[in-house]
ROKEVO-210528 format. One line per field, with one value per residue (C-alpha): x, y, z; residue number from 0. Coordinates in steps of 0.02 Angstrom, whole numbers, plus 32768, in hexadecimal, padded with zeros to 4 digits. Layout:
// residues N
u	[X;...]
v	[Y;...]
w	[Z;...]
k	[NUM;...]
// end
This chain:
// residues 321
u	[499B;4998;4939;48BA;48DC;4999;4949;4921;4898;4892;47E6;4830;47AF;47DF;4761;47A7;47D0;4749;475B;473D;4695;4670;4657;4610;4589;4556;455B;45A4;44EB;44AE;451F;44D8;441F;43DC;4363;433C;434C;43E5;443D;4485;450C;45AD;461C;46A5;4720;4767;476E;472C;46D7;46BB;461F;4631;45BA;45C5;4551;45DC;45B3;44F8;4555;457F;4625;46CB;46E6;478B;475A;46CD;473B;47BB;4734;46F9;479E;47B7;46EF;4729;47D9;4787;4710;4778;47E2;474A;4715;47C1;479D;4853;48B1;494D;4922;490A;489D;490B;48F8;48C7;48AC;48BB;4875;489F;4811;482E;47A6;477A;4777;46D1;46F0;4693;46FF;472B;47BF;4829;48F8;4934;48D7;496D;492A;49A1;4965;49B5;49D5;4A46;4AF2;4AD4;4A46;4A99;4A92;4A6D;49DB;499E;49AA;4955;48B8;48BD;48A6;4830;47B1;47CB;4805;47A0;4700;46F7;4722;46A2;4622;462D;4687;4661;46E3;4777;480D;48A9;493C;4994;4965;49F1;49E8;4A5E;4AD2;4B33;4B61;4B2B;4A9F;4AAC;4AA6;4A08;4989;49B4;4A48;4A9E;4A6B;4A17;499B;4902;4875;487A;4918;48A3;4838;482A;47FF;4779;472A;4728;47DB;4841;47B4;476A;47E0;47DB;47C5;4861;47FC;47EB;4736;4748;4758;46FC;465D;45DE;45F4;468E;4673;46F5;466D;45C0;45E1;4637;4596;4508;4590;458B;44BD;44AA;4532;44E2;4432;4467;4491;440D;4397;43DA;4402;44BA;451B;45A2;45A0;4635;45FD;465F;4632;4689;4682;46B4;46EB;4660;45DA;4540;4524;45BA;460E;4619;45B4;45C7;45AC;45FA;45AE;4653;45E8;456A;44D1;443F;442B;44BD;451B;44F0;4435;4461;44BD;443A;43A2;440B;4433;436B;4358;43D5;4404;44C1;44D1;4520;4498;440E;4478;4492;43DF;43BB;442E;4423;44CF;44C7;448D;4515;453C;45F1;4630;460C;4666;4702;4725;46FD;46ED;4679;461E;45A2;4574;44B5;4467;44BB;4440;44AC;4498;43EB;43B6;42F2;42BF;4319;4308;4263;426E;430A;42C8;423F;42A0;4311;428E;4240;42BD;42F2;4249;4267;4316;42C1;4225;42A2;4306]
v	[B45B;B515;B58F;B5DD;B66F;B69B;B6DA;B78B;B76D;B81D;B855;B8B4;B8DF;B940;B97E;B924;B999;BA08;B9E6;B929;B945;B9BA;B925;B8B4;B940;B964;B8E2;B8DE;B8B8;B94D;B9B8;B992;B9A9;B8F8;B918;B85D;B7F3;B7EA;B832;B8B4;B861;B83C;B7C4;B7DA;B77E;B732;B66E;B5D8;B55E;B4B1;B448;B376;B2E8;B21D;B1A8;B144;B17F;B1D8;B26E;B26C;B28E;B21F;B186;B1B9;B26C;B229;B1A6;B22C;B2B5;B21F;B1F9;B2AC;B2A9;B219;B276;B2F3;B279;B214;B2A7;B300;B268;B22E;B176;B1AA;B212;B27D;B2B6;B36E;B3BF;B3C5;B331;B2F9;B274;B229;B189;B12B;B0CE;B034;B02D;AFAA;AFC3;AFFD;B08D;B036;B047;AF9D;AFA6;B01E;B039;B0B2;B116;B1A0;B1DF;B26E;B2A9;B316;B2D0;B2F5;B2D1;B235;B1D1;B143;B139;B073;B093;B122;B0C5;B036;B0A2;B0F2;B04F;B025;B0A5;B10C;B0C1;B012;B05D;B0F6;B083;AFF4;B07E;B0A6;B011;AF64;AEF5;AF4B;AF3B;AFD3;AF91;AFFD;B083;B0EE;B174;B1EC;B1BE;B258;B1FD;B2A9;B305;B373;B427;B43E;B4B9;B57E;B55F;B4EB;B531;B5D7;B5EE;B58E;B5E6;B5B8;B526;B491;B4BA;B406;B3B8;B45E;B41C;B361;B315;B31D;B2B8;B35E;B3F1;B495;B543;B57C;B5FC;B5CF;B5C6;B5F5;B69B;B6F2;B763;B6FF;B782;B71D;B6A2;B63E;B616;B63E;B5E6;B559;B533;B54E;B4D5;B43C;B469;B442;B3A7;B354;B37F;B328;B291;B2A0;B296;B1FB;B249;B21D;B1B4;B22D;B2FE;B373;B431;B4C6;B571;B60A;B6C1;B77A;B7DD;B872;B807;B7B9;B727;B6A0;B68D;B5DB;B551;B492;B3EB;B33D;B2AA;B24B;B1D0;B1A2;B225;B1D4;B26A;B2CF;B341;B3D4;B3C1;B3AD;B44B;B4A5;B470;B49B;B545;B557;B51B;B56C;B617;B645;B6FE;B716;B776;B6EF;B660;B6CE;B6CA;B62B;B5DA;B652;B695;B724;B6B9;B697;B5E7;B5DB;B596;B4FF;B4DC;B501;B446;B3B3;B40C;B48C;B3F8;B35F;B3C7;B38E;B41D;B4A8;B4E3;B4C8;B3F7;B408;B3CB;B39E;B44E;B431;B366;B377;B41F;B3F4;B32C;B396;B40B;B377;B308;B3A0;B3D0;B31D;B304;B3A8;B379;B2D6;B32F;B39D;B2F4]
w	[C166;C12C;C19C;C134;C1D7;C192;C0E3;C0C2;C037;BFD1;BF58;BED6;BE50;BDC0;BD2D;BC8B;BBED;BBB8;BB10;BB37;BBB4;BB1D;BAA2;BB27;BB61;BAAC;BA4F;B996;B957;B9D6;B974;B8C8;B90F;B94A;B9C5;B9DA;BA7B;BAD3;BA51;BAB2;BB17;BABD;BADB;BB61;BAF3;BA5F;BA62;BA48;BABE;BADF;BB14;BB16;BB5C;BB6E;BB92;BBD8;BC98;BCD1;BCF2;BC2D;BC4B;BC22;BCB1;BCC8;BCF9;BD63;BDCC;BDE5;BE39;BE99;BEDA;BF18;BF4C;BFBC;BFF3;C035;C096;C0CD;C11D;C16A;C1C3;C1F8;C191;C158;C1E5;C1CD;C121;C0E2;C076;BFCF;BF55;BE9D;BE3E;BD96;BD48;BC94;BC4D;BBE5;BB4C;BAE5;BA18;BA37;BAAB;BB47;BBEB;BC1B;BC92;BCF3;BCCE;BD55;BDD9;BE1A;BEB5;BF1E;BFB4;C04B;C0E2;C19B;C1AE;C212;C1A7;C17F;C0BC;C0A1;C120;C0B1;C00C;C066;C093;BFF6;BF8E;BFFA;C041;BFC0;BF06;BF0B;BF4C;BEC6;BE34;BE7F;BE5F;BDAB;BD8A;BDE8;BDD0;BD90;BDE4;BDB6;BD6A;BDD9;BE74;BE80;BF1F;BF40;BEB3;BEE9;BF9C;BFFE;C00B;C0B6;C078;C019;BFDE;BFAF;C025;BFA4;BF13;BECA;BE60;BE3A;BDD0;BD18;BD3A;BD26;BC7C;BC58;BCFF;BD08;BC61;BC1C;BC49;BBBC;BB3C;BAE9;BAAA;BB13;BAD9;BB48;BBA6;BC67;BCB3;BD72;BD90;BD02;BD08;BC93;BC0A;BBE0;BB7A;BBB8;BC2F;BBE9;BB42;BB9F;BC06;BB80;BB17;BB92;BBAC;BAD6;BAE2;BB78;BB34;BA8C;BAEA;BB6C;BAD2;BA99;B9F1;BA16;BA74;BA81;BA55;BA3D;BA34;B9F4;B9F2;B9C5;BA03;B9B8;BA57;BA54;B9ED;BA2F;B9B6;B99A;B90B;B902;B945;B927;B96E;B943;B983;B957;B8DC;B966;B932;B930;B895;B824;B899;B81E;B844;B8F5;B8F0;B89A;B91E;B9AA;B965;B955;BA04;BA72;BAA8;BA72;BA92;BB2D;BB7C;BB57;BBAC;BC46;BC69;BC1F;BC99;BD41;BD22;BD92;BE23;BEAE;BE69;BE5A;BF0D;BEC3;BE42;BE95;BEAD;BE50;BD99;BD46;BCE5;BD3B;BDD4;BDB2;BE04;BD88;BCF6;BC82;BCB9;BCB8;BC0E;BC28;BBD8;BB47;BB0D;BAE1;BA6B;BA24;B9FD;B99C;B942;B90A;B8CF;B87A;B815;B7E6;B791;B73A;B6F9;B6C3;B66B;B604;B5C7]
k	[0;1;2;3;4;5;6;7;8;9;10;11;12;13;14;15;16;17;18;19;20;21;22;23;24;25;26;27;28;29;30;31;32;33;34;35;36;37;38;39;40;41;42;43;44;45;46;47;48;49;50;51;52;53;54;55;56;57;58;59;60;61;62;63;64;65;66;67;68;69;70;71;72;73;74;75;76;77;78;79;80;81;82;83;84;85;86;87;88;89;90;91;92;93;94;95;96;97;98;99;100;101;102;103;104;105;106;107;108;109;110;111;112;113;114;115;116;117;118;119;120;121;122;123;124;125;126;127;128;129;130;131;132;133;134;135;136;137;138;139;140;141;142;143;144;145;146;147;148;149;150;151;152;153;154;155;156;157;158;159;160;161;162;163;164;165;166;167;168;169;170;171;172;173;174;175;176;177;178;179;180;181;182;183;184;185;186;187;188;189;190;191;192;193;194;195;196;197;198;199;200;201;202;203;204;205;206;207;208;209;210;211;212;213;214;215;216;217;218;219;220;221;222;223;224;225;226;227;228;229;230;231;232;233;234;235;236;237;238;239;240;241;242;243;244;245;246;247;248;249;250;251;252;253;254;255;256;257;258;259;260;261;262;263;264;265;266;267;268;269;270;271;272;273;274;275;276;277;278;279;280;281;282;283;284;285;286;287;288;289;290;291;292;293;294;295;296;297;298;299;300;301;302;303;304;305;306;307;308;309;310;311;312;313;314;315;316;317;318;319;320]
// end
């Protein structure tokens, strides 16, 4: 495997453009005199972001992005503890989910799994253990029953040379696998390393926090969230949800209570969420999304107020009829 020891590992910090921490320290409302909370901070960006929950797995997140993290979950396991010998610390997976008419998972296609090993594991040993200490078990879990159409490991043949010694770069090269898999549309901007007065980041967290509280709430079965940013203004310029026909409500007067309920300016989801805490370690494996002990999972604070502010405003859009 690569020696972490043959890597020099240079800091290089640089301050950005000062006409862009200009516009992020004083905000574009600042500028025109609004004194008001957290109106200060603009945002580090143009761009819009992406929030999207499920009740199709606890985590809220798609099943075939939650079988794939617990493939790799159970990788890494299984390398730690030697259950699977000779292999290395490079790998991924990815799963296809059949659906029925309805949406509801009810069987598994293909489960790709690649993984690094030494020059002298025997390949139909590894695919052997793979199938079974690693695929069956994970999709037993979320799935009892289901049996993959196919397993396919290593469908390159080799995998000896892994990890920055095979390939370069890796911050900002897996947006999709970061977020929701592939089922909700991304922004374009990567998470990972970002200060939280990007929004790339910020808005993608408080974005997840209002889909998964939607759902969470029961006022959905399933919540898409898009918000929009001005680079150098505090509040977005854009802000909608889509329950995809499943709202328990109209999506407009979901929109509309969640605008009343959560903060949006950059500055108020720092703090709302603990932004500036050392939290980011992490989520440097396994996605920025369903880690249950990240604020922006924690929905308990929220269900309750936002339940209220829906139901409110329902009986006054039915008063006014």
């Amino acid at each position: 495997w690569y020696n972490p020891n043959r890597f020099l590992i240079y800091v290089w910090v640089r301050r950005q453009s000062a006409d862009i921490g200009a516009g992020v320290t004083t905000s574009l409302e600042a500028r025109a005199g609004d004194e008001s909370a957290y109106a200060s901070l603009g945002a580090g960006d143009q761009g819009t972001v992406y929030g999207y929950a499920t009740n199709e797995t606890p985590q809220r997140l798609p099943l075939p992005l939650v079988l794939a993290h617990e493939i790799c979950r159970r990788l890494d396991a299984a390398r730690t503890d030697a259950t699977i010998r000779r292999i290395g610390p490079d790998g991924k997976s990815q799963v296809s989910v059949v659906y029925d008419e309805l949406g509801t998972p009810v069987g598994i296609d293909t489960v790709i799994v690649s993984i690094q090993h030494d020059a002298h594991k025997d390949p139909e040993a590894l695919e052997r253990e793979v199938r079974t200490l690693i695929v069956a078990p994970a999709i037993e879990a979320h799935l009892p029953g289901a049996t993959p159409e196919q397993v396919l490991v290593n469908p390159s043949g080799r995998f000896v040379t892994g990890g920055p010694t095979a390939d370069t770069g890796l911050t900002g090269r897996k947006l999709m696998v970061d977020t929701y898999g592939g089922l909700g549309p991304h922004g374009g901007g990567a998470i990972s390393g970002k200060d939280p007065s990007k929004v790339d980041r910020t808005g993608a967290y408080m974005a997840r926090l209002i889909a998964k509280t939607v759902v969470d709430a029961r006022l959905a079965e399933e919540c898409h969230v898009a918000i929009s940013y001005a680079i150098g203004k505090a509040d977005p310029v854009a802000f909608h949800i889509d329950t995809f026909g499943t709202g328990q409500h109209p999506d407009w007067l979901l929109t509309d209570a969640a605008q009343a309920i959560f903060p949006l300016r950059p500055a108020a989801i720092i703090e709302c969420l603990g932004l500036r805490a050392p939290i980011y370690a992490k989520l440097s494996t396994y996605g920025h999304m369903g880690h249950g002990l990240s604020e922006w999972e924690w929905t308990l604070p929220f269900t309750d107020k936002l339940t209220t502010e829906v139901t409110r405003r329902a009986h006054q859009a039915a008063t006014h009829q």
